[in-house]
ChimeraX commands (.cxc) that place a marker at each C-alpha (Angstrom):
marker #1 position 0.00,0.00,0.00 radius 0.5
marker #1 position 0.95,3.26,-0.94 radius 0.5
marker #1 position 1.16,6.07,1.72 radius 0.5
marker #1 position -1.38,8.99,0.94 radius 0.5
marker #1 position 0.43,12.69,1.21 radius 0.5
marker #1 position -0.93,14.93,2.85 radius 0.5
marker #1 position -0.09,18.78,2.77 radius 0.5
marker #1 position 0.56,20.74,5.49 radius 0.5
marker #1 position -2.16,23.84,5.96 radius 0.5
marker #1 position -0.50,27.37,6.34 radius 0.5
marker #1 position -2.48,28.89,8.92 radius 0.5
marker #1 position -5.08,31.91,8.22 radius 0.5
marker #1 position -2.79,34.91,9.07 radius 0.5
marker #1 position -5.52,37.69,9.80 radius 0.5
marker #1 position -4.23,40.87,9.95 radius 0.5
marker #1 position -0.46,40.40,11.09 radius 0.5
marker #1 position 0.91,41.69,7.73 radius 0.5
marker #1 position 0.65,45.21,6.90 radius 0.5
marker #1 position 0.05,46.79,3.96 radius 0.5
marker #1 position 3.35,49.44,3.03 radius 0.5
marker #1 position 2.01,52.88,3.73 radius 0.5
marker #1 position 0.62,54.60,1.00 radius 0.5
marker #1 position 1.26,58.42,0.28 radius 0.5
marker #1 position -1.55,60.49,0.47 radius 0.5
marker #1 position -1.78,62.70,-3.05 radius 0.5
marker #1 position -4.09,64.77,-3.59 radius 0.5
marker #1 position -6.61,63.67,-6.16 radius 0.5
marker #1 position -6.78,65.47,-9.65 radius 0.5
marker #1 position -10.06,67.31,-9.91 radius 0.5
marker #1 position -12.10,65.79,-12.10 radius 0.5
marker #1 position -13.03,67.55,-15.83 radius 0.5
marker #1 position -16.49,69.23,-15.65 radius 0.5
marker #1 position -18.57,67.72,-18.47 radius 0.5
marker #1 position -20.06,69.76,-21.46 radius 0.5
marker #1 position -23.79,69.59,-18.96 radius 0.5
marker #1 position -22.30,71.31,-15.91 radius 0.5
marker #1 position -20.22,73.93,-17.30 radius 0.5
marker #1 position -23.26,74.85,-19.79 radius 0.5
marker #1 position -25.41,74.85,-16.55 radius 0.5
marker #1 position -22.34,77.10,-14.63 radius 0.5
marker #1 position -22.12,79.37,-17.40 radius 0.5
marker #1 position -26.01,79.65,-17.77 radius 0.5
marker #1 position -26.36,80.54,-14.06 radius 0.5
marker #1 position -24.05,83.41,-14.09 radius 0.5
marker #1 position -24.96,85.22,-17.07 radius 0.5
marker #1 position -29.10,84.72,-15.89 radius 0.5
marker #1 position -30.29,85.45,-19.29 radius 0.5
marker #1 position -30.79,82.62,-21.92 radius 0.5
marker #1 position -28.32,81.79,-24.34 radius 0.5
marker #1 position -27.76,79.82,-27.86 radius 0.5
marker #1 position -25.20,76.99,-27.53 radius 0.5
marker #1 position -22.79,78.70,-29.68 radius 0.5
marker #1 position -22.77,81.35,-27.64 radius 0.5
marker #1 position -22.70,78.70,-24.58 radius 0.5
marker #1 position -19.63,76.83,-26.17 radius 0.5
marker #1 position -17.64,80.39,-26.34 radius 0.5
marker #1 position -18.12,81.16,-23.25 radius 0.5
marker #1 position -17.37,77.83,-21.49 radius 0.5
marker #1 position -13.80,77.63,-23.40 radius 0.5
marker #1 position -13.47,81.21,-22.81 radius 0.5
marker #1 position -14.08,80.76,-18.68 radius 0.5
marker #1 position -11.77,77.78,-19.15 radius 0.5
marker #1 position -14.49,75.22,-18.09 radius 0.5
marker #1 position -14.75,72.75,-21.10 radius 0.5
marker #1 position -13.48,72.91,-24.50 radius 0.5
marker #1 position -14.29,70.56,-27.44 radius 0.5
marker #1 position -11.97,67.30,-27.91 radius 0.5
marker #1 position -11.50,68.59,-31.62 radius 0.5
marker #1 position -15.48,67.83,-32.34 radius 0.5
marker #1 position -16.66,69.65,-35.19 radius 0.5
marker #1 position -19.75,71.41,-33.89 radius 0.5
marker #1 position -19.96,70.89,-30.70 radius 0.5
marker #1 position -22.61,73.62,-30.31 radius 0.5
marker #1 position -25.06,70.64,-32.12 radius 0.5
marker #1 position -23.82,68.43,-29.65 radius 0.5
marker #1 position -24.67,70.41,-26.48 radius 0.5
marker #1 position -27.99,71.44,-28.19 radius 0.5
marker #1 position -28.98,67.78,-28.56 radius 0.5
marker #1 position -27.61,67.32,-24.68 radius 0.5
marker #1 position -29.78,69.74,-23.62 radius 0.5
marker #1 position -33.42,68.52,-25.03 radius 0.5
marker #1 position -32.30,65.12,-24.01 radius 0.5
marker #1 position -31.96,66.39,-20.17 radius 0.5
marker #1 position -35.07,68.47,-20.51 radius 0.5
marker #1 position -37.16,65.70,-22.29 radius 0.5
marker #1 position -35.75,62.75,-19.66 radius 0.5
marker #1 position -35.72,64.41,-16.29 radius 0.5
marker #1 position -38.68,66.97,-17.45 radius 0.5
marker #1 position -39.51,69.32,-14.57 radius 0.5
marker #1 position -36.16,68.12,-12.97 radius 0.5
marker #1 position -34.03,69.10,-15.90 radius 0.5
marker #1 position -31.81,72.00,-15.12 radius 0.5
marker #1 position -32.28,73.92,-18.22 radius 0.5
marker #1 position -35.30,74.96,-19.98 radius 0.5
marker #1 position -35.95,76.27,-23.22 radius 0.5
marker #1 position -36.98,79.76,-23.40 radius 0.5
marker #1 position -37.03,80.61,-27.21 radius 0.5
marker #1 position -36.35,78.69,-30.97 radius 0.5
marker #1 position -32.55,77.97,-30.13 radius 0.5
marker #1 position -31.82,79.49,-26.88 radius 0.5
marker #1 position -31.72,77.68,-23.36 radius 0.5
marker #1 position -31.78,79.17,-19.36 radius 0.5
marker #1 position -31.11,78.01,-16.11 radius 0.5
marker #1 position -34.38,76.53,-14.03 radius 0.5
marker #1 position -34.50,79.03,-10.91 radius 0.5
marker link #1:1,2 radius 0.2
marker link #1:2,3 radius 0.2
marker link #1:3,4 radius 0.2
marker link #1:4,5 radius 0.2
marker link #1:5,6 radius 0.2
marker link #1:6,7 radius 0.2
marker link #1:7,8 radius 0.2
marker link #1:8,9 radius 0.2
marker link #1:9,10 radius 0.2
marker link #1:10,11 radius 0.2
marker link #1:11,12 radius 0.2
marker link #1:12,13 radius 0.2
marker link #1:13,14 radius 0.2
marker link #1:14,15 radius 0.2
marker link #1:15,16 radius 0.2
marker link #1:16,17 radius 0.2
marker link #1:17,18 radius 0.2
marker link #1:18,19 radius 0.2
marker link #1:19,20 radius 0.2
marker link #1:20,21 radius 0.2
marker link #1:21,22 radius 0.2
marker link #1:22,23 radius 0.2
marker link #1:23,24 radius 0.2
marker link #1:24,25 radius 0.2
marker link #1:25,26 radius 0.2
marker link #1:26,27 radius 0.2
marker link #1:27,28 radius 0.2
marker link #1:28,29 radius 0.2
marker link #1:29,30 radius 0.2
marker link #1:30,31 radius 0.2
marker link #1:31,32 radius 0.2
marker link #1:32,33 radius 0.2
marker link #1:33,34 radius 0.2
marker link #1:34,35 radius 0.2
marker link #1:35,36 radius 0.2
marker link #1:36,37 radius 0.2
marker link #1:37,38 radius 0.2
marker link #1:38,39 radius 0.2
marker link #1:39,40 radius 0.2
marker link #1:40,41 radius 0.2
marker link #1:41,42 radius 0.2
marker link #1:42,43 radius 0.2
marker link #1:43,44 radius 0.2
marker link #1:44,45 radius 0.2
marker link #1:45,46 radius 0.2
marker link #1:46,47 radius 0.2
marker link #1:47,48 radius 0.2
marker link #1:48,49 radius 0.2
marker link #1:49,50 radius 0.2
marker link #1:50,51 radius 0.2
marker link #1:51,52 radius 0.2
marker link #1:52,53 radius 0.2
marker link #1:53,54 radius 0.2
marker link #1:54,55 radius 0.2
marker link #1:55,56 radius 0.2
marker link #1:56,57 radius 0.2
marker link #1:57,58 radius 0.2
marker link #1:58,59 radius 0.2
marker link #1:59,60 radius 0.2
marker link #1:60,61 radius 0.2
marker link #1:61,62 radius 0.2
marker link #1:62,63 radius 0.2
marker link #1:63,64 radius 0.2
marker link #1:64,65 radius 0.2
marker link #1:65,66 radius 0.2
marker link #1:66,67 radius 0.2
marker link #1:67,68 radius 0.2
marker link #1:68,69 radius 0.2
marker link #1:69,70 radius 0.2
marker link #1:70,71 radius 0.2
marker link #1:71,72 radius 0.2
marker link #1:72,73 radius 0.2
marker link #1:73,74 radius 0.2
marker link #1:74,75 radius 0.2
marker link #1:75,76 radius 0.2
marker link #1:76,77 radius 0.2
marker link #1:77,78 radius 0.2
marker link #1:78,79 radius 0.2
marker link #1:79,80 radius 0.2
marker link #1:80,81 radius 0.2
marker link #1:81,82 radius 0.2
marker link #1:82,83 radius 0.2
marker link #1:83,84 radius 0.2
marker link #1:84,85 radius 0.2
marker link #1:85,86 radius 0.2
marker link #1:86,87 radius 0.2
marker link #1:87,88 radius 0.2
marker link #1:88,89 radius 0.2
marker link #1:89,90 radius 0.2
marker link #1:90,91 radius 0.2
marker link #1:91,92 radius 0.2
marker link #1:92,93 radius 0.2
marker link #1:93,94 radius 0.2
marker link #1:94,95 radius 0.2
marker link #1:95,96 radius 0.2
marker link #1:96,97 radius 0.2
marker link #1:97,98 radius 0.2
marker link #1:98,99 radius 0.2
marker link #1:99,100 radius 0.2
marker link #1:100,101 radius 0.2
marker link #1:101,102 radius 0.2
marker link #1:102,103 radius 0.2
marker link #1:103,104 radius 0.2
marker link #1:104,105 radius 0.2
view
């Protein structure tokens, strides 16, 4: 008869090895997306703007540019109904005129 093997069980160490401490950095702020800046930008003019006139001033204030998109006013635009028509009373923004969008109060 053969003899059986049997292995040896390392016991459960809980806790007695520690981790190597980790430097604290400071985290990178996170990029504000097309939505919030057009919302921040909206909220301190207080009048109702077109989202070409939205995308200037958001690059301008330094709080989003386009990633090289070709009309990224059409983009916001399309963001915009989409918030209003999805989240309707909750939305943000509302639509004031043919092309031009405000701040809910």
């Amino acid at each position: 008869m053969s003899a059986k093997k049997t292995t040896a069980k390392k016991p459960a160490h809980k806790g007695t090895t520690k981790s190597p401490a980790k430097s604290k950095k400071p985290k990178p702020e996170a990029k504000m997306s097309a939505l919030d800046a057009a919302a921040k930008v909206l909220a301190e003019s207080g009048e109702p703007m077109t989202t070409r006139e939205l995308i200037e001033a958001m690059a301008t204030k330094g709080y989003w540019s386009s990633p090289a998109g070709a009309t990224p006013d059409r983009t916001l635009y399309s963001a915009l109904l989409r918030e209003i028509n999805t989240k309707g009373k909750d939305a943000r923004f509302a639509k004031t005129e043919r092309g031009k969008f405000a701040v809910k109060k």
